[in-house]
C-alpha positions in Angstrom: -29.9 -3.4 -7.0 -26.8 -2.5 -8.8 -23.7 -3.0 -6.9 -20.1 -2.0 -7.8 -17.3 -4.1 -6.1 -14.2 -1.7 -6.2 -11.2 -4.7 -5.6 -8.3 -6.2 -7.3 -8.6 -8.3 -10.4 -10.2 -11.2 -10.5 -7.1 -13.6 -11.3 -6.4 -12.5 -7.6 -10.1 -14.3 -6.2 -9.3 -18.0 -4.6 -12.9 -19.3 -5.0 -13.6 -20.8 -1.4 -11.8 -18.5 0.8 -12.2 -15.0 -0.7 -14.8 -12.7 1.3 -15.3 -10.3 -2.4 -15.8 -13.8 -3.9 -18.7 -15.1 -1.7 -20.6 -11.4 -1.4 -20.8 -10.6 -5.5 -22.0 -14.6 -5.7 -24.8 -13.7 -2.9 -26.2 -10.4 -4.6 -25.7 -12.1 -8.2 -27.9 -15.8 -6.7 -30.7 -12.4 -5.5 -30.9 -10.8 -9.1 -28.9 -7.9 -8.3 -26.3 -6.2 -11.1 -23.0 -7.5 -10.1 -20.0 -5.3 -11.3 -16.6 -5.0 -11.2 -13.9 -2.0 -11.1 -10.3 -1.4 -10.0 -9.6 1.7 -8.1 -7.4 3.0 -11.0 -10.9 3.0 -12.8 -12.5 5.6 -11.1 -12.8 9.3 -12.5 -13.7 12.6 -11.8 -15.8 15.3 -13.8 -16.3 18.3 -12.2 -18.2 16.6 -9.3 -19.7 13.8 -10.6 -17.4 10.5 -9.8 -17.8 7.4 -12.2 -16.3 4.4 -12.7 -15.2 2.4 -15.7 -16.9 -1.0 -14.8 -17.5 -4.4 -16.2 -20.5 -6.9 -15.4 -19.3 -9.6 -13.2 -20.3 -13.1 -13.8 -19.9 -15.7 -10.8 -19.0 -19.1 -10.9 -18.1 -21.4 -8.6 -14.8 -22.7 -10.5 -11.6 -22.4 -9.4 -10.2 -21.9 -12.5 -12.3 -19.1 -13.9 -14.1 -18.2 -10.7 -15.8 -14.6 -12.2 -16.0 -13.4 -16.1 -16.5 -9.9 -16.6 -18.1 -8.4 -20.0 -17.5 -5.3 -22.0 -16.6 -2.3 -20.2 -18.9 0.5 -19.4 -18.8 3.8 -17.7 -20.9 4.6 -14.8 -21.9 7.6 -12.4 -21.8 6.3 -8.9 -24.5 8.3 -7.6 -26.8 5.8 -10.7 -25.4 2.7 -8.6 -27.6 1.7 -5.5 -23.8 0.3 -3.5 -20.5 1.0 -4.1 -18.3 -1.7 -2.2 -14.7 -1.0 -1.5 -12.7 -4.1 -1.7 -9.1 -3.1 -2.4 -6.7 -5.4 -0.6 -3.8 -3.0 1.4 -1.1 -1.8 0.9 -2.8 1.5 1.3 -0.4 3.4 -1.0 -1.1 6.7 -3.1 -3.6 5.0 -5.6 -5.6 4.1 -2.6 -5.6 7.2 -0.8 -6.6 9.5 -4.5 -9.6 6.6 -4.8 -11.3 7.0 -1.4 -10.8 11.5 -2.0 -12.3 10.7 -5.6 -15.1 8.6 -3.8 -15.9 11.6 -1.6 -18.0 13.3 -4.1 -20.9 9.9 -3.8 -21.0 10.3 -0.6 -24.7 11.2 0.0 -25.7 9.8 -3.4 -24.9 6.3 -2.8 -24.4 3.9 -0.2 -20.5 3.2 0.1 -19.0 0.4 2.1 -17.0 1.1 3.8 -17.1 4.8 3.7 -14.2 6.5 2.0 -12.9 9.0 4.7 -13.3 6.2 7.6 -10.7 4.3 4.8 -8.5 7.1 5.2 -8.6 7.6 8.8 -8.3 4.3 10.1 -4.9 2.9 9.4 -5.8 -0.8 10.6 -2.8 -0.9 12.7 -3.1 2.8 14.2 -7.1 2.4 14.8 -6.7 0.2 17.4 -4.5 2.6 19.2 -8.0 4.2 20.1 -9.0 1.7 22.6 -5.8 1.7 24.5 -7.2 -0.2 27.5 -8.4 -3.1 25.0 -4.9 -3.7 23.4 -1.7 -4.9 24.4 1.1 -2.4 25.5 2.2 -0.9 22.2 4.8 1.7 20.5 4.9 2.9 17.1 8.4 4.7 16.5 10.9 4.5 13.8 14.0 4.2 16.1 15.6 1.0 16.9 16.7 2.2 20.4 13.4 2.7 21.0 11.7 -0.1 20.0 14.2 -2.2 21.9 13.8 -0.2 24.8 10.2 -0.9 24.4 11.2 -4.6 24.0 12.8 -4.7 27.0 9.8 -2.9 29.0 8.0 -5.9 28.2 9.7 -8.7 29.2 11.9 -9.2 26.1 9.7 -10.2 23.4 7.2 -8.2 21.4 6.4 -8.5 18.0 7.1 -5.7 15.2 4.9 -4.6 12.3 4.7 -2.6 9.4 1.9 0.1 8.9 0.8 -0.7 6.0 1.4 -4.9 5.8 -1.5 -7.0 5.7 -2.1 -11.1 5.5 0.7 -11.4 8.0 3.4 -9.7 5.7 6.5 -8.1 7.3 5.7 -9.2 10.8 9.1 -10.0 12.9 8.8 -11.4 16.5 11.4 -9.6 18.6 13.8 -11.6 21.2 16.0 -10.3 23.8 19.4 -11.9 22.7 18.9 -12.5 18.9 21.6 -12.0 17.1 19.4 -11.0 14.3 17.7 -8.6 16.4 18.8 -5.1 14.5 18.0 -6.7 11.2 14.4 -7.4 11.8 13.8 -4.2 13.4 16.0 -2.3 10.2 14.2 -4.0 7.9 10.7 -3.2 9.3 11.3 0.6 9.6 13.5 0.4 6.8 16.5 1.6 8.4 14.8 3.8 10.5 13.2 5.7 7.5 9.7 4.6 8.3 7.2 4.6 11.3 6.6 0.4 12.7 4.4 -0.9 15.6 5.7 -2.9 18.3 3.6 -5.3 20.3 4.0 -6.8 23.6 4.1 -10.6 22.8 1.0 -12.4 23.7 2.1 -16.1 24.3 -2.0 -17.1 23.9 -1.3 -16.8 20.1 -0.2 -20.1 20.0 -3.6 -21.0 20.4 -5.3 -19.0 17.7 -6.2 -14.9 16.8 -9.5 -14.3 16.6 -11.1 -12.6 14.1 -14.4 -10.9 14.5 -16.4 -10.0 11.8 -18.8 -7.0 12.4 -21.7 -5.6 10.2 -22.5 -1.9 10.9 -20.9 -2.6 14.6 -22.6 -6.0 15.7 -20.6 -9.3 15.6 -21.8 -11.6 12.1 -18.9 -14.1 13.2 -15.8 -15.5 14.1 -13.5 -18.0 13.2 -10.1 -18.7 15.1 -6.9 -18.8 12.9 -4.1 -21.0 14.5 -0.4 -20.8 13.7 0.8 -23.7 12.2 4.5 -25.2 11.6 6.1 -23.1 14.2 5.4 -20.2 12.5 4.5 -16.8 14.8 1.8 -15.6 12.2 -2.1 -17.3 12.1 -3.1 -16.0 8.9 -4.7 -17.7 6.5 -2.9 -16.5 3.4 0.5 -18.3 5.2 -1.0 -21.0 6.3 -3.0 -21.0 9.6 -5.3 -23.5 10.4 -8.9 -22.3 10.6 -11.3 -23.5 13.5 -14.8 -22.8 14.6 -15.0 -19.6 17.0 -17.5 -18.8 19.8 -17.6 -14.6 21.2 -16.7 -14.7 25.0 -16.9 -12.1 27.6 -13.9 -10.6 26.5 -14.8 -10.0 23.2 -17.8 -8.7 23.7 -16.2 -5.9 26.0 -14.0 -5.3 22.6 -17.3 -5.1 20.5 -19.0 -2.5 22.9 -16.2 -0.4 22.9 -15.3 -0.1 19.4 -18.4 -0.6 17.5 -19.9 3.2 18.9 -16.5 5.0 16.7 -16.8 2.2 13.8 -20.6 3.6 13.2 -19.7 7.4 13.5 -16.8 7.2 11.2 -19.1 4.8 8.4 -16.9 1.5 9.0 -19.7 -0.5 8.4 -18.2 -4.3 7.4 -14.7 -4.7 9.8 -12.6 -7.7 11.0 -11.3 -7.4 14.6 -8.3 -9.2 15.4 -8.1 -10.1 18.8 -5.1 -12.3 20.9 -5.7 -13.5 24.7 -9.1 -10.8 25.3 -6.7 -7.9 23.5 -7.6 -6.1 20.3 -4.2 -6.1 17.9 -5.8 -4.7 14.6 -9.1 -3.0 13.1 -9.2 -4.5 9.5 -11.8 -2.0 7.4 -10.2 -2.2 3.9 -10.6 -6.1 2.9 -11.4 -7.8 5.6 -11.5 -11.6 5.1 -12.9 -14.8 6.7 -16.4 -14.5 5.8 -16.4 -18.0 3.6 -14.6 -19.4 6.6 -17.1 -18.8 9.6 -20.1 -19.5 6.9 -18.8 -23.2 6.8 -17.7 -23.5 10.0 -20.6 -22.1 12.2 -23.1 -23.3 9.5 -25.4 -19.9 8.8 -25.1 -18.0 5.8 -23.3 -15.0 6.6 -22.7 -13.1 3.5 -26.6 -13.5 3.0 -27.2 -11.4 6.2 -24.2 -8.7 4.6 -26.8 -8.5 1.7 -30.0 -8.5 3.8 -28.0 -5.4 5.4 -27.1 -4.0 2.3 -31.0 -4.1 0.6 -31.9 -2.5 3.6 -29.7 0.0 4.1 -29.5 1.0 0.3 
């Protein structure tokens, strides 16, 4: 097959934790056509989309973990996948990508598919499965987050839309005297829309993420705070551990995975505190390398068992 891998450059790529990293080195160890684009790369003729791409090389060294060669223009609907890898903040670039990405749709397989991209904001999604999440308020008013606040028992954690790897996230205490500065400088002033969480105190033991493949779990791993610090990700720090699916999750799956399928969300990361779902990750989602080492089974090979078949 020939596979495109629409992502960030590769100086961004950290060889043993990133989840673009260990798929392109799968399809590339199976023969396939490995190559590489940025969203800024893509184009538009009448109503063929193409891309500007290079042939990705993978090695497994830090330093120089993929080589790309001479650049060459491609029609997507040639390429048998088109993977969409671009790390959030979903901004303006992203958005004009996934509407150029539109016009393959039908001619290629595309992972995850463009208009789900669009509609599933990975904080809003969850907001679908209300009765799997923890109570929640998005708003842009600092009265009414801390009203919310106070609703639930004085402590909740804030969020911007569009953050990602743990970025921007403020926990919220009754009595803090820096209490309007967190919540001004998540909302920026009150200018834009934040979510508010109810604080789960079960995050000191991990979050959970859950990776899915076309709506069935392919893994987990647990990501524990470290150092005192509220946030588990791994990009600030939080230790990884070895993660089995419980009842709760597996409520979580069943509910979500029906929509996930009908809107072409095909490869997500589930985030999930105590039993309750706090984000639906579809743009980049990590942790792939992670539960591979951990639970000892080769997961990106089953993403491109999926993706032969599928394609």
């Amino acid at each position: 097959m020939r596979i495109v891998f629409v992502m960030d450059p590769p100086s961004t790529v950290l060889v043993d934790e990133d989840t673009s990293f260990a798929l392109m080195f799968e399809a590339q160890s199976r023969g396939h056509r490995v190559d590489h684009c940025m969203a800024q790369e893509l184009f538009l003729r009448g109503q063929s989309v193409g891309a500007r791409v290079r042939r990705a090389t993978c090695e497994r060294d830090p330093k120089n973990p993929i080589t790309l060669g001479e650049p060459e223009d491609v029609l997507l609907a040639d390429v048998d996948v088109v993977f969409v890898r671009k790390d959030p903040p979903f901004d303006d670039d992203y958005m004009w990508a996934t509407q150029l990405l539109e016009h393959a749709r039908g001619q290629t397989l595309i992972v995850n598919d463009p208009r789900g991209l669009r509609d599933a904001n990975e904080k809003i999604y969850a907001t679908y499965f209300p009765g799997l999440m923890p109570e929640t308020l998005i708003a842009h008013d600092k009265a009414r987050i801390k009203a919310f606040m106070n609703d639930v028992g004085g402590r909740a954690v804030l969020k911007p839309l569009s953050g990602a790897g743990g970025e921007g996230i403020f926990a919220l205490n009754e009595g803090d005297p820096n209490l309007n500065a967190c919540i001004e400088t998540v909302t920026r002033g009150g200018r834009r829309l934040a979510m508010a969480q109810a604080f789960l105190p079960e995050v000191t033991a991990g979050d959970k993420r859950i990776l899915l493949l076309d709506g069935d779990p392919l893994g987990a791993i647990l990501r524990v705070p470290q150092g005192g610090d509220l946030r588990s990700n791994i990009h600030v720090g939080g230790r990884v551990d070895a993660a089995e699916l419980d009842d709760a999750d597996r409520r979580i799956i069943a509910a979500v995975a029906p929509r996930l399928r009908r809107d072409g969300l095909y490869f997500v990361g589930l985030d999930v505190i105590g039993g309750k779902l706090t984000e639906v990750n579809v743009t980049s989602p990590t942790g792939i390398q992670q539960a591979t080492r951990l639970g000892g089974e080769n997961l990106e090979a089953k993403v491109l068992d999926w993706l032969e078949a599928k394609a």
